[in-house]
DSSP file (Angstrom, degrees, kcal/mol; ACC not computed):
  #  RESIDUE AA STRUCTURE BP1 BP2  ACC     N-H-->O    O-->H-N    N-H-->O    O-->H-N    TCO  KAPPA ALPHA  PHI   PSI    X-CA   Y-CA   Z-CA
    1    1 A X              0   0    0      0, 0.0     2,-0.0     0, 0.0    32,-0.0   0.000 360.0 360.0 360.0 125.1    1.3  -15.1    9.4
    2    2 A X        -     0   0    0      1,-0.0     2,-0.6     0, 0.0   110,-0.0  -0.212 360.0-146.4 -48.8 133.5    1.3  -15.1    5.6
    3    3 A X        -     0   0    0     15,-0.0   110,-0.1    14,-0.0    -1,-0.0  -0.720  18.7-111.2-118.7 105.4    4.7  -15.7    4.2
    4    4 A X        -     0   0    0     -2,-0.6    14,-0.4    13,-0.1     2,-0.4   0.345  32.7-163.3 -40.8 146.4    5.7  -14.1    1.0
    5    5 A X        -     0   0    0    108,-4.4   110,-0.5    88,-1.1    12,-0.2  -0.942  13.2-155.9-141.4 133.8    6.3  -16.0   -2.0
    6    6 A X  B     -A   16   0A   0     10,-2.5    10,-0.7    11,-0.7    86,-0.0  -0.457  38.1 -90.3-112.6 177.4    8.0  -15.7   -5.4
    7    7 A X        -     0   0    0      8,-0.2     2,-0.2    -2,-0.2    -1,-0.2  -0.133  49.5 -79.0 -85.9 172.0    7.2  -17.7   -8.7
    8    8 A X        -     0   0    0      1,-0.1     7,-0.2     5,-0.1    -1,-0.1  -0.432  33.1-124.7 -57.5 134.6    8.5  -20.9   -9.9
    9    9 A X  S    S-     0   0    0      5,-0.3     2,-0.4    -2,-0.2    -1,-0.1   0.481  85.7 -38.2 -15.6 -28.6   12.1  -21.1  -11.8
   10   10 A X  S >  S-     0   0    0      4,-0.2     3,-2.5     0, 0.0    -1,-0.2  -0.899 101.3 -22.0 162.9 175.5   10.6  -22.6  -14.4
   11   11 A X  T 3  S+     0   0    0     -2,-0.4     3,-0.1     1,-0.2    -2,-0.0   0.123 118.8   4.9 -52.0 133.5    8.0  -24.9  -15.3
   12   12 A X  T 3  S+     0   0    0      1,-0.2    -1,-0.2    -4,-0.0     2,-0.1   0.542  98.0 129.2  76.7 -10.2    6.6  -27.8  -12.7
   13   13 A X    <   -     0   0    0     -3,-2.5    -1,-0.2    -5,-0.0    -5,-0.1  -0.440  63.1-113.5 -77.6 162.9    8.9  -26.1  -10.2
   14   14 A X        -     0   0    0     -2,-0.1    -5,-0.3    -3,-0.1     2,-0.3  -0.514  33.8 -92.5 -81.4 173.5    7.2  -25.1   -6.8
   15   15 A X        -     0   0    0     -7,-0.2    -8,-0.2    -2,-0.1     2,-0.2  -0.705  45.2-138.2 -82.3 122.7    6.7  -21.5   -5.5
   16   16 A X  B     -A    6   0A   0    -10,-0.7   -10,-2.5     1,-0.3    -1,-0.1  -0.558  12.9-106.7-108.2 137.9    9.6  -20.4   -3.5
   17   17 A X        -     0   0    0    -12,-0.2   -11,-0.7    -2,-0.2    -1,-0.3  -0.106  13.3-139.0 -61.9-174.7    9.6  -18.2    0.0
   18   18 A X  S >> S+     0   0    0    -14,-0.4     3,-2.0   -13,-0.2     2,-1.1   0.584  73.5 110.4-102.2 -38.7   10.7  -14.6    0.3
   19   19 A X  T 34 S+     0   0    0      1,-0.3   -14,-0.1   -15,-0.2    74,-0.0   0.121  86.1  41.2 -66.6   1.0   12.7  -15.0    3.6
   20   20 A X  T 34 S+     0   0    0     -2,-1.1    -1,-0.3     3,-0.1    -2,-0.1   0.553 114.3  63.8-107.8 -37.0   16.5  -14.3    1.3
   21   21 A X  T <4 S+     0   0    0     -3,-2.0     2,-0.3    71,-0.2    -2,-0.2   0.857 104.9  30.4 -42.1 -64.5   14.5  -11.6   -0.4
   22   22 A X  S  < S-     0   0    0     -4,-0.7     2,-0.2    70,-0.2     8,-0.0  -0.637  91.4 -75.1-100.3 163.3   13.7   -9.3    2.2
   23   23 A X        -     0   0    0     -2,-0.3     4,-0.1     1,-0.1    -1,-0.1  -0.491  32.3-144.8 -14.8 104.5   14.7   -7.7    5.4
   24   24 A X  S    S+     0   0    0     -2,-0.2     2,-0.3     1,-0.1    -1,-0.1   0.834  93.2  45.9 -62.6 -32.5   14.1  -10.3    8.5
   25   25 A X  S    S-     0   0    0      1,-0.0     2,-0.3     7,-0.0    -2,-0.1  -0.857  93.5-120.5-127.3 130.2   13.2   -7.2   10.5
   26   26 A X        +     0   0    0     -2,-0.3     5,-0.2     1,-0.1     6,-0.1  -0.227  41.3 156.1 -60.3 139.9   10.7   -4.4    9.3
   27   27 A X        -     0   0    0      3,-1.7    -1,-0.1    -2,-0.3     3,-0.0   0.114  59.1 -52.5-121.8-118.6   12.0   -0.8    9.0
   28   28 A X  S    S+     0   0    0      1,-0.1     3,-0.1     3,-0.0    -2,-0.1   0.799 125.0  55.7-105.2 -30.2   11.3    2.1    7.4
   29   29 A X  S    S-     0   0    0      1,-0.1     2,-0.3     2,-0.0    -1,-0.1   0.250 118.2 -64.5 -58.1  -8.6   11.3    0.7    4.1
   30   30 A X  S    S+     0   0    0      1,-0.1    -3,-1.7    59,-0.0    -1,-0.1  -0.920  86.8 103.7 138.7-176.7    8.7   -2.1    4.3
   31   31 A X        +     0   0    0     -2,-0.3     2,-0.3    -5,-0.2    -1,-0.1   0.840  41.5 154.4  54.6  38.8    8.5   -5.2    6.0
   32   32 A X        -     0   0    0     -6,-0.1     2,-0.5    -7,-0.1    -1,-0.2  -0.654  48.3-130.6 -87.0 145.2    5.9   -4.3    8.9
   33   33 A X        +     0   0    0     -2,-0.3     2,-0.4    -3,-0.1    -1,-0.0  -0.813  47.3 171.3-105.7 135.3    4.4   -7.1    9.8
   34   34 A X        -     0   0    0     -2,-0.5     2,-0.3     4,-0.0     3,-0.1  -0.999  39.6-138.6-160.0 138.1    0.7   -5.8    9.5
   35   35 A X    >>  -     0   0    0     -2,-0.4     3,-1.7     1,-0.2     4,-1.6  -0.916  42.6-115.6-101.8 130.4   -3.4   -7.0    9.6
   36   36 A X  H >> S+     0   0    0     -2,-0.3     3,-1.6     1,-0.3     4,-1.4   0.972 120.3  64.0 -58.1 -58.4   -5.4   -5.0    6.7
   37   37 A X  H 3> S+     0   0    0      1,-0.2     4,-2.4     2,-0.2    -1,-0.3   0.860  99.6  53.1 -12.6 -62.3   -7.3   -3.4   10.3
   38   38 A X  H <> S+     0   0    0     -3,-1.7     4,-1.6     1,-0.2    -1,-0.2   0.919 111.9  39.7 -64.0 -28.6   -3.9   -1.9   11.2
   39   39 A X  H XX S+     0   0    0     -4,-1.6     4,-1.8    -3,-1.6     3,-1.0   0.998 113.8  55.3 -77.6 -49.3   -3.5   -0.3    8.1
   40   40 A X  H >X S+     0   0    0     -4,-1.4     3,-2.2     1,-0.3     4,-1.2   0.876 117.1  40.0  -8.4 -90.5   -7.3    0.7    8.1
   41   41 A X  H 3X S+     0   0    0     -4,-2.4     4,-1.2     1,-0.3    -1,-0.3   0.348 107.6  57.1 -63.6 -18.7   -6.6    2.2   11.4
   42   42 A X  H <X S+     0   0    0     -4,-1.6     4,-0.7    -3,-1.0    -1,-0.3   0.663 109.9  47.3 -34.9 -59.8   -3.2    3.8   10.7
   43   43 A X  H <X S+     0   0    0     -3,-2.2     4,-1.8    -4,-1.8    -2,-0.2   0.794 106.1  60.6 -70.9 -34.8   -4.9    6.0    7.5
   44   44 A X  H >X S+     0   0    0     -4,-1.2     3,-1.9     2,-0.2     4,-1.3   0.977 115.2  35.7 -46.8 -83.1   -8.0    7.0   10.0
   45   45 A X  H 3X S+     0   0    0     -4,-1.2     4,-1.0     1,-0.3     6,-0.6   0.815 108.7  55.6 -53.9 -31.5   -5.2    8.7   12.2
   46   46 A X  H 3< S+     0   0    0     -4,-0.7    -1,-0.3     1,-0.2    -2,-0.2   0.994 121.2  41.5 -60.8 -50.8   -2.7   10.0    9.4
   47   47 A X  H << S+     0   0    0     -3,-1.9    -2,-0.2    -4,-1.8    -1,-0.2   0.761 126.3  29.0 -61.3 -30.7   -6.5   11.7    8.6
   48   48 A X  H  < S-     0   0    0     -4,-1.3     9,-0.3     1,-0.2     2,-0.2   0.943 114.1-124.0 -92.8 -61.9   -7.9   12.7   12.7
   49   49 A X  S  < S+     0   0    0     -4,-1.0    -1,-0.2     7,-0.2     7,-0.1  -0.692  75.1 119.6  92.4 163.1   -4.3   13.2   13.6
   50   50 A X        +     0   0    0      5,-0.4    -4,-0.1     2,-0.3     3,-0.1   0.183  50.2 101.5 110.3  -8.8   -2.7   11.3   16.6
   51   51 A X  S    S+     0   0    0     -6,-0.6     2,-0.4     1,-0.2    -5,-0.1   0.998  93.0  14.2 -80.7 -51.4    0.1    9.4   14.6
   52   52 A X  S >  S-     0   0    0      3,-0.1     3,-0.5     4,-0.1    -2,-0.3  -0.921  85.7-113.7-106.5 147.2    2.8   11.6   15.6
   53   53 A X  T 3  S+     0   0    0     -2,-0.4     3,-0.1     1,-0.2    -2,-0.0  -0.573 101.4  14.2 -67.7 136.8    3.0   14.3   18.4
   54   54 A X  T 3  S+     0   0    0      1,-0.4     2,-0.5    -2,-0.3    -1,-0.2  -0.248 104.7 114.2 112.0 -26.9    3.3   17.9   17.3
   55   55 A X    <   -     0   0    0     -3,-0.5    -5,-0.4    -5,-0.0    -1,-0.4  -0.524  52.6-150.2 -83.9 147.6    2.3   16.8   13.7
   56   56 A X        -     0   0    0     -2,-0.5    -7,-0.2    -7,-0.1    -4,-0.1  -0.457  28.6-111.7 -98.0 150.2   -0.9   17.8   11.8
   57   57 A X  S >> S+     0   0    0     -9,-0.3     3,-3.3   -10,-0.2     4,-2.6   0.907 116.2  54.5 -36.5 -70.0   -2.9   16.1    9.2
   58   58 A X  T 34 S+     0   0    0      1,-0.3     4,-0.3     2,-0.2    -1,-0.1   0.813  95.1  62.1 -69.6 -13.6   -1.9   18.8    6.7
   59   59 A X  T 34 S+     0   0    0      2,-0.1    -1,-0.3     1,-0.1    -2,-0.1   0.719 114.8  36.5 -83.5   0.1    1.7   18.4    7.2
   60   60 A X  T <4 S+     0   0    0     -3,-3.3    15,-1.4   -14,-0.1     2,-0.4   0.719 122.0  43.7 -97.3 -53.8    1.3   14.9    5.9
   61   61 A X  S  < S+     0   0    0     -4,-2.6     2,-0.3    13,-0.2    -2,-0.1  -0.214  80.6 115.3 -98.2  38.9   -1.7   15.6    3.1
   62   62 A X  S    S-     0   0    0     -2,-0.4     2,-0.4    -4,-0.3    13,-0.2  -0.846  72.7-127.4 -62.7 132.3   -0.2   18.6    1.8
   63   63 A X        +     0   0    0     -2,-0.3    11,-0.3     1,-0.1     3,-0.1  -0.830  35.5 175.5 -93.5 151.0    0.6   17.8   -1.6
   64   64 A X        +     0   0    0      9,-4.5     2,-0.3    -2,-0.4    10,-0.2   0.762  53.8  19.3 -89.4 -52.4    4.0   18.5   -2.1
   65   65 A X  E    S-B   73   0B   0      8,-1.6     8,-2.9     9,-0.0     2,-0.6  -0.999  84.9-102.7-146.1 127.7    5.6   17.7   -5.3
   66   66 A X  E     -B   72   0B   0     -2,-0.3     6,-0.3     6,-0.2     3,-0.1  -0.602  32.9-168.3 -78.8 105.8    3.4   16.9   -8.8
   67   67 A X  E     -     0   0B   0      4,-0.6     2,-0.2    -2,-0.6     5,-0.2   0.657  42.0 -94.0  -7.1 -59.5    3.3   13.1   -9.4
   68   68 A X  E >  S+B   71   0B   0      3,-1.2     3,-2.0     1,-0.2    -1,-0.3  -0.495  92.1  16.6 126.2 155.5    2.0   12.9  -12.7
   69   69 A X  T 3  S-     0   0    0     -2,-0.2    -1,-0.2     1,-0.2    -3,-0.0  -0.266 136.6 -25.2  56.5-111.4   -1.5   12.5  -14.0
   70   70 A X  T 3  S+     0   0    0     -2,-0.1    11,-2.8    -3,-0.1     2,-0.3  -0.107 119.7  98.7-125.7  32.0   -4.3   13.4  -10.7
   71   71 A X  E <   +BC  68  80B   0     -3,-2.0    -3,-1.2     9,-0.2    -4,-0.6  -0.831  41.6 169.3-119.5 153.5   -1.2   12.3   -7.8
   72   72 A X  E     -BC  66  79B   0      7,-0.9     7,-2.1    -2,-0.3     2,-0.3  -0.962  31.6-120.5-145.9 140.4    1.2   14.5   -5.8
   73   73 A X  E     -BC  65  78B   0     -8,-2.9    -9,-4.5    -2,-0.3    -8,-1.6  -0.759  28.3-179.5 -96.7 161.1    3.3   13.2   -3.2
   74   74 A X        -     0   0    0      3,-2.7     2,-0.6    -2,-0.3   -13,-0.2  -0.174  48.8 -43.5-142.6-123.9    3.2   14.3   -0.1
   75   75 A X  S    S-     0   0    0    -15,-1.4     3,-0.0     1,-0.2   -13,-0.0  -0.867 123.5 -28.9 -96.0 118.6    5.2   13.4    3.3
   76   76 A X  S    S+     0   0    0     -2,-0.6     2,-0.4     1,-0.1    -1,-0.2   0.323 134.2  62.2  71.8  -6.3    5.1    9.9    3.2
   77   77 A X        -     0   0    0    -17,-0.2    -3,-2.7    10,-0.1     2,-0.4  -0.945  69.4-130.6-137.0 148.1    1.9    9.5    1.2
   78   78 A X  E     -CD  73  86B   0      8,-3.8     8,-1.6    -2,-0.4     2,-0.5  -0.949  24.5-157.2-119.8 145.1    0.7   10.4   -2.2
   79   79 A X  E     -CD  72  85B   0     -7,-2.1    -7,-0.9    -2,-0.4     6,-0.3  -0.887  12.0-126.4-124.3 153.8   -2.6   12.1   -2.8
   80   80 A X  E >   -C   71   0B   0      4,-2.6     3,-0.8    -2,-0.5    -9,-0.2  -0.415  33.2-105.5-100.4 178.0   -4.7   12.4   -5.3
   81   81 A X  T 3  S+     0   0    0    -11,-2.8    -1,-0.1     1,-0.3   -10,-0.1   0.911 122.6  46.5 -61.4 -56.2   -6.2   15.7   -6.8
   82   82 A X  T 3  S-     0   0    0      1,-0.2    -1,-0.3   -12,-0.1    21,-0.2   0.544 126.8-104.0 -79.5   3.9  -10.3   14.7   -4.8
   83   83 A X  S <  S+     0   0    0     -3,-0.8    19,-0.6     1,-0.2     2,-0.6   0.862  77.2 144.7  96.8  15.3   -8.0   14.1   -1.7
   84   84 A X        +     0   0    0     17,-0.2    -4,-2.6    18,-0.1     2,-0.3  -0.858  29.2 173.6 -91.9 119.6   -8.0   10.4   -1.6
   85   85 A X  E     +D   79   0B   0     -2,-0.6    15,-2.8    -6,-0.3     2,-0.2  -0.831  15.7  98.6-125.2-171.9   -4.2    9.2   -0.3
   86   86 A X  E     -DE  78  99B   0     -8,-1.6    -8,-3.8    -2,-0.3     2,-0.3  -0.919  51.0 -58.5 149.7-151.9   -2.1    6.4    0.7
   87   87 A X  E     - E   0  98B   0     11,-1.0    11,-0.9    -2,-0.2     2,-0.2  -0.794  15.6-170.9-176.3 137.3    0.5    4.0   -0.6
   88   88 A X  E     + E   0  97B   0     -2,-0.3     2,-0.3     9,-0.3     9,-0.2  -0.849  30.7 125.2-148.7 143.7    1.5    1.7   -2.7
   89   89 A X  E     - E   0  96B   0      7,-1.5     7,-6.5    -2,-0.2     2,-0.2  -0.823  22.1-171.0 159.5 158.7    4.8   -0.5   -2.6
   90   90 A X        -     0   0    0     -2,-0.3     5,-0.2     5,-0.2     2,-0.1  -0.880   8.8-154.1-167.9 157.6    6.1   -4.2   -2.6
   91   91 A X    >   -     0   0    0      3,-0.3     2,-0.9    -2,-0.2     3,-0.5  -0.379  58.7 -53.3 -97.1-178.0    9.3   -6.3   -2.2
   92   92 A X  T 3  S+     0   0    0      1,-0.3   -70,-0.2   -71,-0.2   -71,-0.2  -0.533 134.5  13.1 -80.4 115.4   10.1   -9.6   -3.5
   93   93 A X  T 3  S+     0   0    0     -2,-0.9   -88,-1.1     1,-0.2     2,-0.3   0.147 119.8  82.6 122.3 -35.9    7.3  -11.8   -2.5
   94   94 A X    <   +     0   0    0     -3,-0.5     2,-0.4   -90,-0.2    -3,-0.3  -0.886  38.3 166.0-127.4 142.0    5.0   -8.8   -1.4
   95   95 A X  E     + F   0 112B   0     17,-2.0    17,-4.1    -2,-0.3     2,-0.2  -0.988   7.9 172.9-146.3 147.0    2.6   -6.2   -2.4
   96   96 A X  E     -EF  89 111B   0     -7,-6.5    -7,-1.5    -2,-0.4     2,-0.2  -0.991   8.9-162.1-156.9 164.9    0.3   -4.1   -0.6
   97   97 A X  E     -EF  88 110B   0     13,-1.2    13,-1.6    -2,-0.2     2,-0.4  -0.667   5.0-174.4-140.4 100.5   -2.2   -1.0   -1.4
   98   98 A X  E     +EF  87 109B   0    -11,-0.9   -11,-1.0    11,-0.2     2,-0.3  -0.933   5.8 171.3-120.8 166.7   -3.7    1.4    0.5
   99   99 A X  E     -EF  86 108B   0      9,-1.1     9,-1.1    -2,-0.4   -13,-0.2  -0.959  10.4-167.4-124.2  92.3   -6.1    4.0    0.0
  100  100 A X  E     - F   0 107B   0    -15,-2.8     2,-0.2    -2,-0.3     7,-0.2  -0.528  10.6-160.3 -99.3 152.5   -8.2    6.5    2.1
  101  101 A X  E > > - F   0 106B   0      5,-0.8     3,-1.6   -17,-0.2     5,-1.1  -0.771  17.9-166.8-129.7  75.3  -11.1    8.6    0.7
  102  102 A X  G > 5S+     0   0    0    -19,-0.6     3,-0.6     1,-0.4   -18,-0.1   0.671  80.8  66.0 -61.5 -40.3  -11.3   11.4    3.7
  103  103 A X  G 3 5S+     0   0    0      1,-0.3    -1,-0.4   -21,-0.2   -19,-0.0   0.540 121.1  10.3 -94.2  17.1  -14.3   12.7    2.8
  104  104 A X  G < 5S-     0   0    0     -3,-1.6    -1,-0.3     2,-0.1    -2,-0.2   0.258  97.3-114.4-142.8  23.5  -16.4    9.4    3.5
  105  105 A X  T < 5 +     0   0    0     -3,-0.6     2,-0.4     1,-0.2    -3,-0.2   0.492  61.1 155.3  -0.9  46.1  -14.0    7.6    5.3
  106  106 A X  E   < -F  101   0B   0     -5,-1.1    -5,-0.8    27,-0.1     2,-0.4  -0.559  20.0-172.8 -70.5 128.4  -13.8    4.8    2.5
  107  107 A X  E     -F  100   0B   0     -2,-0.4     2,-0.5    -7,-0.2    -7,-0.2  -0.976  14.6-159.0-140.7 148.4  -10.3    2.9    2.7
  108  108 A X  E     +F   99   0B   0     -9,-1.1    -9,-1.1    -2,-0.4     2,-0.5  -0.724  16.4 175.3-127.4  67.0   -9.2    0.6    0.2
  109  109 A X  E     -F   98   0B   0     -2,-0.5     2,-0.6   -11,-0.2   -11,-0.2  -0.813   6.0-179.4-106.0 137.1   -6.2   -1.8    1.7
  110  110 A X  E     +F   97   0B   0    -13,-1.6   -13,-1.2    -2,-0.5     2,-0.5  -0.874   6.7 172.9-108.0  88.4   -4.7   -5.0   -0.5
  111  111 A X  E     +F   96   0B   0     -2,-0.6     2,-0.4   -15,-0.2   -15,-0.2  -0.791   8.5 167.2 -99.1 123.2   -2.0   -7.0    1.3
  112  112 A X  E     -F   95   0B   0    -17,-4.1   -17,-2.0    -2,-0.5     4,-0.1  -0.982  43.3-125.9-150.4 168.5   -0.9  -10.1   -0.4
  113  113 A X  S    S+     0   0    0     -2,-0.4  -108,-4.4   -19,-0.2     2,-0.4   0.074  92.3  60.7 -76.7   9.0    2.3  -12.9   -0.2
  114  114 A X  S    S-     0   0    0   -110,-0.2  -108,-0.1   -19,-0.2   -20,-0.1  -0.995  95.2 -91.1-131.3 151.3    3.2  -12.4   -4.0
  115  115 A X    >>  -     0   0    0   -110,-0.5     3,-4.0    -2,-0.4     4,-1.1  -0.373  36.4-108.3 -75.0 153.8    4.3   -9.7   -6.0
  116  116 A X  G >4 S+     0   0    0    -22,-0.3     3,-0.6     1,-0.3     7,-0.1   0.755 117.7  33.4 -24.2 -56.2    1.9   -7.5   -7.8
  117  117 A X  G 34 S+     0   0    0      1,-0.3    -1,-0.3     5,-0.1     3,-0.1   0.065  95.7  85.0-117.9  19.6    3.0   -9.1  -11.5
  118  118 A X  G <4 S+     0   0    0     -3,-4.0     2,-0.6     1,-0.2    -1,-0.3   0.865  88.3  49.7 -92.8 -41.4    3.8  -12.7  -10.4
  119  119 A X  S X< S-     0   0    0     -4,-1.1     3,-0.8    -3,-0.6     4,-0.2  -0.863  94.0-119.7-101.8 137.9    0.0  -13.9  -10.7
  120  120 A X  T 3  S+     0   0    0     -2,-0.6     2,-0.4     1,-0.2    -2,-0.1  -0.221  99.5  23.1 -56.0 135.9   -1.7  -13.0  -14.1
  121  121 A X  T 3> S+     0   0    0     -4,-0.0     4,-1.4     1,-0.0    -1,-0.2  -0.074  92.1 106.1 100.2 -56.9   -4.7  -10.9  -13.6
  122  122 A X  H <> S+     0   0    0     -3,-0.8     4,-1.8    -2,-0.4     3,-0.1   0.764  85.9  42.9 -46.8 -42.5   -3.6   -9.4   -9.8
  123  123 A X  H  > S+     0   0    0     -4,-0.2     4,-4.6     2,-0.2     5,-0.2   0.863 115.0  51.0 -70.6 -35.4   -2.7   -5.9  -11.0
  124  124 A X  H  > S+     0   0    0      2,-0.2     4,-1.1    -3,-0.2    -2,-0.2   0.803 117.1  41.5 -45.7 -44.4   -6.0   -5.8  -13.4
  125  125 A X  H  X S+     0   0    0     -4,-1.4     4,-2.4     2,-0.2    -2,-0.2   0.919 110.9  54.1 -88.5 -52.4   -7.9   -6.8  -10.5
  126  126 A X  H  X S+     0   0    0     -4,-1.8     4,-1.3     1,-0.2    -2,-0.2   0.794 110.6  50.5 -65.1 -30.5   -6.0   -4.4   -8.0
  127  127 A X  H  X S+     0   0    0     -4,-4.6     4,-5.7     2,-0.1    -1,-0.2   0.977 111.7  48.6 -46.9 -56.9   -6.9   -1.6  -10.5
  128  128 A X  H  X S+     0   0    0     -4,-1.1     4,-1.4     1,-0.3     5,-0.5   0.956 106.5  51.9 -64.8 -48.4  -10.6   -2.7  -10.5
  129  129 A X  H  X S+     0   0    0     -4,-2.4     4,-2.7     2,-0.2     5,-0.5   0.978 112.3  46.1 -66.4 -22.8  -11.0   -2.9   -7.0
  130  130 A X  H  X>S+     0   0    0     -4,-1.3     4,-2.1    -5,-0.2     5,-0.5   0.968 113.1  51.9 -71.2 -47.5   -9.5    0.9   -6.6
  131  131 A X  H  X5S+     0   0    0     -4,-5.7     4,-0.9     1,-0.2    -3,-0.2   0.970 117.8  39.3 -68.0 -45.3  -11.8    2.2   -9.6
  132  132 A X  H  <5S+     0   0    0     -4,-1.4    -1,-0.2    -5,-0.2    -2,-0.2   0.647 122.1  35.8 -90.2  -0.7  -14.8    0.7   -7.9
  133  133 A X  H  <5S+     0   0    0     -4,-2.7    -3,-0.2    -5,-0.5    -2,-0.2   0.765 136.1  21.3-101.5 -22.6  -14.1    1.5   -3.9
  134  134 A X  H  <5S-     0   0    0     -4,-2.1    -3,-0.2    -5,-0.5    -2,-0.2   0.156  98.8-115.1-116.1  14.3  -12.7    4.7   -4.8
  135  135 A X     <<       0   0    0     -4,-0.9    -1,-0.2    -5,-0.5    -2,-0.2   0.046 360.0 360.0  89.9 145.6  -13.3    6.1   -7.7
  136  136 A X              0   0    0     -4,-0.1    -1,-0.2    -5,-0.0    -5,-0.1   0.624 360.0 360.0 -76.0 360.0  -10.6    6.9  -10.8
């Protein structure tokens, strides 16, 4: 298991855990211990159905509430206007993204041990990889 990690103190210093940063235990907030597969497989079902009983696809991927730009949120997820949703979030020490495209079942997940803006380049790259598995 990857362990999250936050940047140096200052120059020549080493790269520091997460483990005072976060939550020992995951909740509701973050800190699922998680394989990009689980997430994979996690957005399939928020999409067939099966994640909770008595709940629907469209009570999740309704959009709810206007985002800004071609997002809405919706329960627990935000979607975008062509219907692609998912999630986005990090703690200190972690970032992750993923991204479903219902109508071809293209899914886009990024888990990594640093935050987004601690290595130069990673959010530039996490952009690029959304505009080219999913579209802008």
């Amino acid at each position: 298991m990857a362990t999250g990690h936050l940047p140096p103190l200052g120059p020549g210093r080493p790269w520091r855990t997460n483990i005072y940063s976060v939550h020992p235990v995951g909740g509701g907030d973050g800190g699922a211990v998680v394989t990009a597969r689980d997430v994979e497989r996690f957005l399939r079902a928020v999409q067939q159905g099966g994640v909770w009983r008595g709940v629907a696809p469209a009570d999740l991927l309704t959009p709810r509430v206007r985002a800004g730009g071609a997002w809405s949120v919706g329960y627990g997820v935000e979607i975008r206007d062509d219907g692609v949703f998912g999630k986005d979030g990090g703690d200190p020490g972690v970032f992750a993204v993923a991204l479903r495209r219902p109508a071809d079942g293209t899914t886009l997940v990024v888990l990594a041990n640093v935050d987004e803006e601690a290595v130069p380049g990673l959010p530039d790259l996490t952009r690029s990889l959304v505009g080219a598995v999913l579209g802008r």
